[in-house]
C-alpha positions in Angstrom: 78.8 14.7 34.8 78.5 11.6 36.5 75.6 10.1 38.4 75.5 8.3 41.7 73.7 5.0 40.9 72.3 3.5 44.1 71.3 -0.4 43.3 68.1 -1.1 45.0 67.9 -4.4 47.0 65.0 -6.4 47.5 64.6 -8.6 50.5 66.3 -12.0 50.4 64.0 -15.0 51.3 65.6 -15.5 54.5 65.1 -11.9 55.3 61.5 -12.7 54.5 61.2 -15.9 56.3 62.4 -13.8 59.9 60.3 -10.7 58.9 57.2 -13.6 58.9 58.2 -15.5 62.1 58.9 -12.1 64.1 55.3 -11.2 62.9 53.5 -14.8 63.9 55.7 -14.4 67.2 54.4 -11.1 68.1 51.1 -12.1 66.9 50.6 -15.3 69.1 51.7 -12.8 72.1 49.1 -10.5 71.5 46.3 -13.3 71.3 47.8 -14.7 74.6 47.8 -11.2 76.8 44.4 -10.2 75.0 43.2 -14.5 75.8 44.4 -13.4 79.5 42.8 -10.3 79.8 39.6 -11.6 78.9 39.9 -14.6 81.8 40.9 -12.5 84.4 37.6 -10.1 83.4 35.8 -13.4 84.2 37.6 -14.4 87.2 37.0 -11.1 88.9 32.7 -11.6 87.9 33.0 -15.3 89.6 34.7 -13.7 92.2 32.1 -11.1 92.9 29.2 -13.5 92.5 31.2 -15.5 95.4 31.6 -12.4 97.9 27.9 -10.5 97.3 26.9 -14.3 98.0 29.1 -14.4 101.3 28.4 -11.1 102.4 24.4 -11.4 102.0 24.0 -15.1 103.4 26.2 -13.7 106.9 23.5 -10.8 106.7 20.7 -12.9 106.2 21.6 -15.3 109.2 22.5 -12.0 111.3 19.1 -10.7 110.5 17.6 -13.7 111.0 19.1 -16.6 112.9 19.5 -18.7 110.5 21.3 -19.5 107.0 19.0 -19.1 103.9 17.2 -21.9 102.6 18.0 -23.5 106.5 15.8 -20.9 107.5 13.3 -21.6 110.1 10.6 -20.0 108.5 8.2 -17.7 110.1 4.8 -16.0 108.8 5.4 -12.4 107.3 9.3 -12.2 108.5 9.7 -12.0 104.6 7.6 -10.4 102.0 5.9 -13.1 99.4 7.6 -15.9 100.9 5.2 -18.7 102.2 7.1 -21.8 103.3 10.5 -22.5 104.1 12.7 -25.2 102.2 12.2 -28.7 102.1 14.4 -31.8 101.9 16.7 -30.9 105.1 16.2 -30.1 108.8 15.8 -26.7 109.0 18.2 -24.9 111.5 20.9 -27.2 111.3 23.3 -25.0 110.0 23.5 -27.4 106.3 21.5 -25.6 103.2 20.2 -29.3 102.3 19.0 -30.4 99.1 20.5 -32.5 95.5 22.1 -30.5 92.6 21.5 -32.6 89.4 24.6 -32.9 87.2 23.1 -30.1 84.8 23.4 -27.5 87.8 19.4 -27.8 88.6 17.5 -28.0 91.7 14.3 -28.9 93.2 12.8 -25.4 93.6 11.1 -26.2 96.7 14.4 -27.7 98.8 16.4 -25.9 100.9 19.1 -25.1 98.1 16.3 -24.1 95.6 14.8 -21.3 97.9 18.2 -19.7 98.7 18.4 -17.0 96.2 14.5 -16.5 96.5 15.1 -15.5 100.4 18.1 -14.0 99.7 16.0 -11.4 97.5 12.6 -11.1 99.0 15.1 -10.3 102.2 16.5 -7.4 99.8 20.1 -8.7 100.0 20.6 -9.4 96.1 19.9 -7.0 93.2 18.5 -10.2 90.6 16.7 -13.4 90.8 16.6 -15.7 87.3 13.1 -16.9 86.1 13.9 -20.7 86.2 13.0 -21.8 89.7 15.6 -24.5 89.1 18.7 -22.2 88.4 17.6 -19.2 89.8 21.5 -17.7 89.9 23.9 -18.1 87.0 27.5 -16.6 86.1 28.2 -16.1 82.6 29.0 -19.7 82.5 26.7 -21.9 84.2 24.2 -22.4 87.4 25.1 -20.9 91.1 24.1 -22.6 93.7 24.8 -22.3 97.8 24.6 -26.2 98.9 25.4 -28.1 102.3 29.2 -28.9 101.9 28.3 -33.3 101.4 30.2 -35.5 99.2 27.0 -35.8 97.0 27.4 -31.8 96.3 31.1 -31.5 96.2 33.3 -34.3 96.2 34.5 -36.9 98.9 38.4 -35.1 98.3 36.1 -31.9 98.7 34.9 -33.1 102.2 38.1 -34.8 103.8 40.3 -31.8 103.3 37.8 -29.6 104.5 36.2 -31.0 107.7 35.3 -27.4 108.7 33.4 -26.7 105.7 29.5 -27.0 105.9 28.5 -25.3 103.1 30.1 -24.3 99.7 29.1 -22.2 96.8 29.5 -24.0 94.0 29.7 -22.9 90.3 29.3 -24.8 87.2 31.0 -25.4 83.9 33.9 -22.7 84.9 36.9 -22.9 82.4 39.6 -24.0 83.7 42.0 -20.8 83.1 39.2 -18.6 85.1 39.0 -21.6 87.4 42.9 -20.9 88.2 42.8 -17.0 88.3 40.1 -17.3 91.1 42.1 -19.9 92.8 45.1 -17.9 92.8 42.8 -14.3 94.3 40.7 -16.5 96.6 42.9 -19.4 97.9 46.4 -21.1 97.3 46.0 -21.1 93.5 45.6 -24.7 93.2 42.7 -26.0 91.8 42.9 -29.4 93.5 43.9 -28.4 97.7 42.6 -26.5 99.8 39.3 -24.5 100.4 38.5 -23.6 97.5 39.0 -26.7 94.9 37.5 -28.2 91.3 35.5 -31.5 91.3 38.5 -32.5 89.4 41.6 -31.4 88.1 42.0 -28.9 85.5 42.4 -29.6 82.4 44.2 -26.8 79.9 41.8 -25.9 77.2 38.6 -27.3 79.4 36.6 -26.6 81.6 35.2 -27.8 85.7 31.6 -29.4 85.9 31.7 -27.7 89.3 33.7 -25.4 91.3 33.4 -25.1 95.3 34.0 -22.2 97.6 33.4 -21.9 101.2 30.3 -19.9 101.8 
């Protein structure tokens, strides 16, 4: 009787070499969706830092009169809170005061006090312990700032007349910055209302970040 021999074949090296580049290929587009995943998790946080902060400033100068930190203040209108910002004339419709390069504030001007009136007026859930960074995102300081070159940028300023005051984030990555350019404005980091200091770099990050309040 005769037996069927059936030769066994092992893989060539070129069979190999596609078997590894298929492999790396699908790889790399796995790390890419999971890298943009991840970014657009962190968009949509910057994105909801921007809107609780737009919808509770409107509040707060519906309740009031006036914007936080511009905030004429008055005794017992607000519970723990003493004086009203400094560095700015109060009722002017700017939230005055400088932002250092680090993302901190004076505590006592009119851009420090923001998030403390904005909770003592029961608006937002959380207040940070360092007087000079009181709101952060995962990233970097929060701040609500008159809309001047000295806060944003003088690009900032000429191709938004309209703006007076801008909610600016620090030390955003720049594939975040993009994803919350494309939700919130024309999905260009450098026009219109919503822009970078700079451009974006790929890989790196914005020292700041501006959107309209």
């Amino acid at each position: 009787m005769k037996l069927n021999r059936h030769r066994q074949h092992g893989f060539t090296l070129a069979e190999m070499a596609i078997v590894v580049v298929l492999g790396g290929i699908l790889l790399a587009a796995g790390l890419m969706a999971g890298r943009g995943q991840i970014s657009r998790a962190q968009a949509q946080d910057v994105i909801q830092i921007a809107s609780d902060l737009q919808t509770a400033s409107l509040s707060f100068k519906q309740r009031y009169g006036y914007l936080p930190g511009d905030w004429i203040y008055a005794a017992n209108q607000l519970p723990g809170i003493t004086v009203g910002g400094t560095g700015g004339a109060q009722g002017d419709g700017l939230i005055a005061g400088g932002i250092s390069a680090a993302g901190l504030v004076t505590a006592v001007n009119e851009v420090g006090v923001v998030p403390v009136q904005l909770y003592a007026a029961g608006l937002i859930g959380k207040l940070g312990t360092n007087p000079q960074m009181r709101l952060q995102s995962q990233f970097g300081a929060v701040h609500v700032a008159a809309a001047t070159a000295a806060n944003t940028s003088a690009a900032y300023v000429a191709a938004n007349p309209a703006v007076r005051n801008v909610i600016i984030f620090f030390s955003l990555p720049c594939e975040v910055v993009l994803d919350v350019d494309r939700a919130l404005d024309d999905g260009v980091d450098t026009t219109g209302r919503a822009m970078g200091i700079v451009a974006c770099t790929a890989g790196g990050s914005l020292t700041r970040y501006f959107v309209p309040l």
